[in-house]
Backbone as numpy.savetxt, mean C-alpha at the origin, in Angstrom:
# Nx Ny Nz CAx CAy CAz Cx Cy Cz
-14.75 -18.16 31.75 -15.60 -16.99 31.75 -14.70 -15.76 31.75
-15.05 -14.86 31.04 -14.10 -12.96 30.78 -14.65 -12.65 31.56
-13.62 -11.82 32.86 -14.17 -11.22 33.54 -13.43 -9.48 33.16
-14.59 -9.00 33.07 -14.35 -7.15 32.89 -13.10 -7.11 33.80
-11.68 -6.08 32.80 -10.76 -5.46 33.06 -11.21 -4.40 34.26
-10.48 -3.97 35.33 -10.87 -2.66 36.08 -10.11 -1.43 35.01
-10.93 -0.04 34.86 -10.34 0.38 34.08 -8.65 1.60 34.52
-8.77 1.12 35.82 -7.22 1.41 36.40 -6.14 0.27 36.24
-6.59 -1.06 36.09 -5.30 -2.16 35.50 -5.08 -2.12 34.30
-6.21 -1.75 33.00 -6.20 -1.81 31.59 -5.23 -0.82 31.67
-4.60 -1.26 30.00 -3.26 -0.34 29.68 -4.02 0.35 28.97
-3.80 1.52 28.62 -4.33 3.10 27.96 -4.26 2.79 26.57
-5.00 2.96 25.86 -4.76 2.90 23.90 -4.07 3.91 23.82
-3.18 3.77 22.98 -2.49 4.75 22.19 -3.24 5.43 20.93
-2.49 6.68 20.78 -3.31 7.33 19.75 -2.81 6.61 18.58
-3.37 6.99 17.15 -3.61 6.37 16.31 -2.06 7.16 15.33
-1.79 8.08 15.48 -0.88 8.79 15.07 0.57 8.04 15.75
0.80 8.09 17.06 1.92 7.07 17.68 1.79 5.49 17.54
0.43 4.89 16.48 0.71 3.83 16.28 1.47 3.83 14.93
0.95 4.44 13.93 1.44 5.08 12.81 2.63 5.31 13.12
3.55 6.07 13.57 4.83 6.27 13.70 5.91 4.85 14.16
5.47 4.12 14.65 6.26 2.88 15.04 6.22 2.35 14.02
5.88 2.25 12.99 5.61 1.47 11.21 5.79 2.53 10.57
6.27 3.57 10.75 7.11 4.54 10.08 8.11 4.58 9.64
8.43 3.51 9.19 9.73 3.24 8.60 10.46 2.70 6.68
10.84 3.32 6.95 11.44 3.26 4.84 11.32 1.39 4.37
11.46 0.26 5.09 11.30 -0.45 4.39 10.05 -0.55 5.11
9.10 -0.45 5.59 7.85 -0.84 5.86 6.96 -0.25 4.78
7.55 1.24 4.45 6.68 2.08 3.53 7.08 1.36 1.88
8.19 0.99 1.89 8.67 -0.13 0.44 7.56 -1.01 0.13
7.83 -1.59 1.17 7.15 -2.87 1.51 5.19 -2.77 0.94
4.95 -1.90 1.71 3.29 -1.28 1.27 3.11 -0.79 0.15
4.20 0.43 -0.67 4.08 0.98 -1.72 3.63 -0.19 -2.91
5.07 -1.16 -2.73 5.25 -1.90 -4.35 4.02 -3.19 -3.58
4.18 -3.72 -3.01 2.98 -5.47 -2.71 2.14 -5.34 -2.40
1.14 -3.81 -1.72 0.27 -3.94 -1.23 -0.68 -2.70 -2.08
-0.16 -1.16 -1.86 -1.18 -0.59 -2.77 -1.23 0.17 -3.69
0.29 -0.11 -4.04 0.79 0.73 -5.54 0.60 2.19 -4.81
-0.23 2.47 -6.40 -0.75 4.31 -5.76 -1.47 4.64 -5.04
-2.00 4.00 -4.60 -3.04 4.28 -3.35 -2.36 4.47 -2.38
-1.23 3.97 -1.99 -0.54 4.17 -1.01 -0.07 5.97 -1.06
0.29 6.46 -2.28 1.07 7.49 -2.40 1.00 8.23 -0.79
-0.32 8.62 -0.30 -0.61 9.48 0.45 -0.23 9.41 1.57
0.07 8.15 2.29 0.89 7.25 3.31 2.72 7.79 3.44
2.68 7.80 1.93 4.21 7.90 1.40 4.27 9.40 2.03
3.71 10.58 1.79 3.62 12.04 1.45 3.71 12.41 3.11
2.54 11.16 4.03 2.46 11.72 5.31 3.68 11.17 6.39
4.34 9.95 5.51 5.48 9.38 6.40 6.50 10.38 6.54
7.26 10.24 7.82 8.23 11.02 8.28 9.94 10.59 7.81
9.81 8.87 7.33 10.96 7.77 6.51 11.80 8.26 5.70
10.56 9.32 4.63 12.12 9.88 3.77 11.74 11.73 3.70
12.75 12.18 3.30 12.68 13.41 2.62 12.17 13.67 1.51
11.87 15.10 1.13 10.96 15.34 -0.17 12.01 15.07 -1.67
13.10 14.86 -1.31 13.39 14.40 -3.18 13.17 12.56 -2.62
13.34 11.76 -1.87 13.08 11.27 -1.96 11.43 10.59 -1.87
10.66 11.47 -1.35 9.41 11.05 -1.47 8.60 11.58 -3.27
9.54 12.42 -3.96 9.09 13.04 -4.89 9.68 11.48 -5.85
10.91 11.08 -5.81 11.36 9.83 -6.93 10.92 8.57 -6.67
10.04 8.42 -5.00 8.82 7.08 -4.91 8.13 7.14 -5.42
7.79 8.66 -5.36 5.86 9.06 -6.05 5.99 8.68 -7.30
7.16 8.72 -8.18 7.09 8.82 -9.86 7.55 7.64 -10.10
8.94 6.69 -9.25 8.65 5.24 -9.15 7.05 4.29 -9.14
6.28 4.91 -8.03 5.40 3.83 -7.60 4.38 4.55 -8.71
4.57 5.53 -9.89 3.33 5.40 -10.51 3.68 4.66 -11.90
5.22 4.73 -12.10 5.77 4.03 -13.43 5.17 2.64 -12.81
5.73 2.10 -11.64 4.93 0.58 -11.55 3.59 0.60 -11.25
2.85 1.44 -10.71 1.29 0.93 -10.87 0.65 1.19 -12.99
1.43 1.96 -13.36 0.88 1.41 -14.98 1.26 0.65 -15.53
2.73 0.00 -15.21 3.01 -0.95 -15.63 2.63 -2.52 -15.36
1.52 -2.49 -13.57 1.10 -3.32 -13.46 -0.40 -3.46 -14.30
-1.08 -2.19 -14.59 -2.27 -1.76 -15.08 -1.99 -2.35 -17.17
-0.98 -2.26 -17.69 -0.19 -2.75 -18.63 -0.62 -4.14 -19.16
0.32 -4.65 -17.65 0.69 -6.06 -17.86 -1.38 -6.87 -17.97
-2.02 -6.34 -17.09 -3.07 -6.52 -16.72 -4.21 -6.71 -18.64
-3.84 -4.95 -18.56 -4.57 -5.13 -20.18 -4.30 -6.29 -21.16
-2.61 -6.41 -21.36 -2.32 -7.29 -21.76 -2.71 -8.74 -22.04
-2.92 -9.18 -20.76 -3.37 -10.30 -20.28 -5.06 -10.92 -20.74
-5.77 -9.76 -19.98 -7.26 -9.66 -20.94 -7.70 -9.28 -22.55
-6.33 -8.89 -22.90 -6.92 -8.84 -24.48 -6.37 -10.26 -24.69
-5.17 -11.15 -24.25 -4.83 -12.07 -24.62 -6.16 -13.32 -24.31
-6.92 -12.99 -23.30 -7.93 -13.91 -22.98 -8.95 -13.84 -23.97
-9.47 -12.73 -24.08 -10.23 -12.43 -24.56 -10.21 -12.75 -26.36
-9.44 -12.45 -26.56 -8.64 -13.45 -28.12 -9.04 -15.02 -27.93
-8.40 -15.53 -26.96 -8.99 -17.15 -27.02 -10.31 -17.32 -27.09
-11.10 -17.05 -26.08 -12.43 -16.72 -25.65 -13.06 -16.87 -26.93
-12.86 -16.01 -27.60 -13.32 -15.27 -28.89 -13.36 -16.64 -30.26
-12.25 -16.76 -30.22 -11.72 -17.79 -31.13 -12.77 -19.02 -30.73
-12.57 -19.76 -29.17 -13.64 -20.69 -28.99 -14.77 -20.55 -29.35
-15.17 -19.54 -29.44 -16.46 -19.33 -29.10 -17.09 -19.31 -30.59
-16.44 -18.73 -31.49 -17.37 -18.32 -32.79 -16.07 -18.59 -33.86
């Protein structure tokens, strides 16, 4: 059975900003940019404290050469399907 914490033994939440800062770090922000959200991330990139502005300016234009080049490879792929598809079909 859970029995209710007293709220003088519970440890205090941290703010959301000092959780953010402990994962503030250049390969964590790598790490998120390229495997997890391409450009979506950019804004993560802009608010991290990890790098400086020429270097947050040559991620930003890195991580958008690879999100079209994943957007690319992608088209690629569906016109190549879509060719078979096509062919089976009619």
């Amino acid at each position: 059975m859970n029995t209710p914490v007293a709220p003088e033994t519970a440890r205090p939440r941290r703010p959301l900003a000092q959780q953010f800062r402990e994962w503030d770090t250049w390969w964590s922000m790598l790490l998120m940019l390229f495997c997890v959200t391409a450009i979506c991330g950019v804004p993560f990139l802009w608010a991290s404290r990890a790098y400086k502005l020429p270097g947050k300016v040559g991620l930003t234009i890195l991580v958008t050469l690879y999100t079209l080049l994943l957007f690319w490879i992608f088209w690629v792929v569906m016109v190549w399907c879509y060719q078979r598809i096509s062919d089976a079909i009619g």
